[in-house]
C-alpha positions, 0 to 999 in steps of 0.5 A: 907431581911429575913433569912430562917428558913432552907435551904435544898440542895438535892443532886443528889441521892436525900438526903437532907442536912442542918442545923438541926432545930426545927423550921421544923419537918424534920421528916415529909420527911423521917428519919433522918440521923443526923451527928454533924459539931462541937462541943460546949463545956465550956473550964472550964480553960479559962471560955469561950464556945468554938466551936470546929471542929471535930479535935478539932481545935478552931474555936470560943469562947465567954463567951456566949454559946448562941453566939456560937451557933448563930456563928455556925450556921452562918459558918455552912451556909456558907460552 
């Protein structure tokens, strides 16, 4: 089984949500309103990337910045 490159779920006035990708020019449907669900950040104390909610609450670490991002994409896709 494959993953999609991007799954986009409209809502009920017509606005699209998802993850934001490169991989599909969004822009090619309509403008784009882009909204961040975390941050990646580099605790420089600790020397690890964190993924942060926006309350700043951790959510994630690793000493890969790639990995979080891999790790947020993957919870961003769940929820």
């Amino acid at each position: 089984m494959t993953t999609p490159i991007a799954t986009i779920r409209f809502d009920q006035a017509g606005q699209g949500h998802c993850l934001y990708t490169e991989e599909v020019n969004l822009a090619t449907i309509g403008q784009l309103e882009v909204h961040r669900a975390t941050r990646v950040e580099f605790d420089n104390s600790r020397q690890l990337w964190q993924v942060k909610d926006l309350d700043g609450s951790l959510l994630y670490c690793s000493p890969s910045r790639v990995t979080c991002l891999d790790w947020e994409r993957e919870f961003l896709s769940h929820r």
